[in-house]
C-alpha positions in Angstrom: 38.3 -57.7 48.2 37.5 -56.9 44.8 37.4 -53.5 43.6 34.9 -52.0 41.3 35.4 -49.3 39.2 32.1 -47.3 38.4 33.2 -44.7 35.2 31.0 -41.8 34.9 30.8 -41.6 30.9 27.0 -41.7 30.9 24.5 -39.1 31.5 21.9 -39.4 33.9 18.5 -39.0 33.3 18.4 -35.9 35.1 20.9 -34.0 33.0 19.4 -35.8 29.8 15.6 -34.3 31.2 17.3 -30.5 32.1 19.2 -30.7 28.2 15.5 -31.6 26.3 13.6 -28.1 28.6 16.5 -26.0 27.6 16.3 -26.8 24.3 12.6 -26.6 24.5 12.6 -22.9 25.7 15.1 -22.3 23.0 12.9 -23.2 19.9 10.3 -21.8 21.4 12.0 -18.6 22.1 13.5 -18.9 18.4 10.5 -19.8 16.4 8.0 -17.1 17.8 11.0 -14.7 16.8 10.6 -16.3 13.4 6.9 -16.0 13.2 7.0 -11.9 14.5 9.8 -11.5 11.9 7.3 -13.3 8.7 4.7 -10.3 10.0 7.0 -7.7 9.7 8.1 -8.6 6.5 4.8 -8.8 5.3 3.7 -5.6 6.4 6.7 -3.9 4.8 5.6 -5.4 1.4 2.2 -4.9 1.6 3.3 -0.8 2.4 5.5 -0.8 -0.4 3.0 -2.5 -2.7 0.6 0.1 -1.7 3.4 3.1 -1.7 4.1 1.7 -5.9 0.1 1.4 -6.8 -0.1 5.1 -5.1 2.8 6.7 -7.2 1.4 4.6 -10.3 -1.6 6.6 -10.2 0.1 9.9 -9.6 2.6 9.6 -12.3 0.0 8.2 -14.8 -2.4 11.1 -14.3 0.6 13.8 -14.0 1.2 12.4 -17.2 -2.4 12.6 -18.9 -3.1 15.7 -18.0 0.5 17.8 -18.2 -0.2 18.9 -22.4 -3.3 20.0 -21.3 -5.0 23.1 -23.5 -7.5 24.2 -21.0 -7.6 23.1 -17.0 -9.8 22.8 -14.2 -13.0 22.6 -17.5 -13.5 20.9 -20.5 -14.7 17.8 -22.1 -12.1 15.0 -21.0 -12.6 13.7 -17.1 -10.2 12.0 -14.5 -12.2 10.2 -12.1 -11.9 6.9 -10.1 -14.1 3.8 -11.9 -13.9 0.7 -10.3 -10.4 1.6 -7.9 -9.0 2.5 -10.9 -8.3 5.9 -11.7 -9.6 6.6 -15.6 -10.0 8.9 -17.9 -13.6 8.8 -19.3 -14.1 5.1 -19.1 -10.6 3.9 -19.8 -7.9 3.1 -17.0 -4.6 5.3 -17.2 -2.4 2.5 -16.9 -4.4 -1.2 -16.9 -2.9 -3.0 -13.7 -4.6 -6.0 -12.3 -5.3 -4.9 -8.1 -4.5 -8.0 -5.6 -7.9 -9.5 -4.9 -9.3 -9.9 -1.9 -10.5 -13.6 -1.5 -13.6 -13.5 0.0 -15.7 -11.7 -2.2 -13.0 -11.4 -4.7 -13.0 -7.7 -4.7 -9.9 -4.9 -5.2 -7.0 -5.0 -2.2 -7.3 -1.2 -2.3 -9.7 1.2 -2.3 -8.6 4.3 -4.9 -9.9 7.6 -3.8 -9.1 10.9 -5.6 -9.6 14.3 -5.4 -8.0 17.4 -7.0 -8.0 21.3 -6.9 -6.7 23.4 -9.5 -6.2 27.3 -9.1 -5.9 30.1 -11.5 -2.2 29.6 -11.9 -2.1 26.4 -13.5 -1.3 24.3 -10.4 -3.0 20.9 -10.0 -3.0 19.6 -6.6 -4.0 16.0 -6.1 -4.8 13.6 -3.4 -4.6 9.7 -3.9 -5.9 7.9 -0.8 -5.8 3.9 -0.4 -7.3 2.1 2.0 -6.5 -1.9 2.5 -10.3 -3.8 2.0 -8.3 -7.0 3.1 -7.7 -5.9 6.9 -10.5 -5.1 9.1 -10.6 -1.3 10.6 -9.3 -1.0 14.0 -10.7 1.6 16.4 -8.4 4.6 16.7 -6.4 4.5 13.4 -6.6 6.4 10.7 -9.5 5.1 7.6 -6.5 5.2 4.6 -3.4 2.7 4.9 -1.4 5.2 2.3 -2.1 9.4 1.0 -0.2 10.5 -1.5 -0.6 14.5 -1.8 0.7 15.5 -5.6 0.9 18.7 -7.8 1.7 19.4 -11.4 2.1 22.5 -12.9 0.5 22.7 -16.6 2.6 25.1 -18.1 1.0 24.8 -21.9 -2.7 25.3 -20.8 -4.7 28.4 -22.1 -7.0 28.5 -19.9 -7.5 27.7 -16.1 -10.3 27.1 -14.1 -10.1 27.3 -10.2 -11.9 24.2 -8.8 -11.9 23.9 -4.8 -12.3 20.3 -4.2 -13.6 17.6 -7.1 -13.2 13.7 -7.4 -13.8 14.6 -11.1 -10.5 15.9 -12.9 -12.1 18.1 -16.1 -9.6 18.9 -19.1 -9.4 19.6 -22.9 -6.2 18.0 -24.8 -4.8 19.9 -27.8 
């Protein structure tokens, strides 16, 4: 009688089948890891971008209006002109926005207003909004506020102003 010797070196198509789904669930498991990790980091930057573009402005119009001879009146004006915050028609600091691509308008929407009172403090409010994302119910209308004050310790005179979008000053 002869004797045959089977080896069992190979795989069968069983473990071969049960090796290719485990593997499946793994990338599949791994890449959607990947893809909530890519959001993440996204959302981070855009916050940051917005947080930087927010302080820009503050530190810019700090910085305008901190020699200022008489506050909260005058001839010179802070206002917001096309998301940019400038004074008369001329941007504090000239920064190119993000655009949005359809339409091709600002990434953020620049809202400012400011109160002075009689002591020569200045408070500010920068809001931004993100014009790229759509609203969604329940959340607040600005991505990013930035509350700022300055104190104008070389001013001669101070007017008390409640609430303006308008910024009025004289410069020496």
């Amino acid at each position: 009688m002869v004797k045959v010797n089977k080896s069992k070196k190979g795989l069968t198509l069983l473990e071969i089948m049960l090796a290719i789904a485990i593997m499946v669930l793994t990338a599949s498991v791994f890449f959607s890891l990947i893809l909530v990790v890519m959001k993440s980091h996204t959302n981070v930057v855009a916050a940051d971008d917005m947080a930087d573009f927010a302080l820009l402005n503050a530190r810019a119009f700090e910085n305008t209006i901190i020699n200022a001879k008489d506050v909260g009146s005058g001839s010179a004006t802070i206002s917001v002109r096309n998301n940019k915050l400038c004074k008369g028609t001329t941007p504090l600091f000239d920064l190119e926005q993000y655009k949005v691509v359809p339409g091709g308008k600002d990434k953020w929407k620049l809202e400012f207003t400011c109160s002075v009172n009689t002591n020569g403090l200045v408070n500010y409010t920068i809001k931004l909004s993100d014009q790229a994302t759509s609203t969604v119910s329940g959340l607040n209308k600005y991505n990013y506020v930035y509350n700022g004050s300055v104190y104008v310790p070389h001013a001669k005179s101070y007017t008390a102003v409640s609430s303006s979008s308008t910024f009025k000053f004289n410069e020496y």
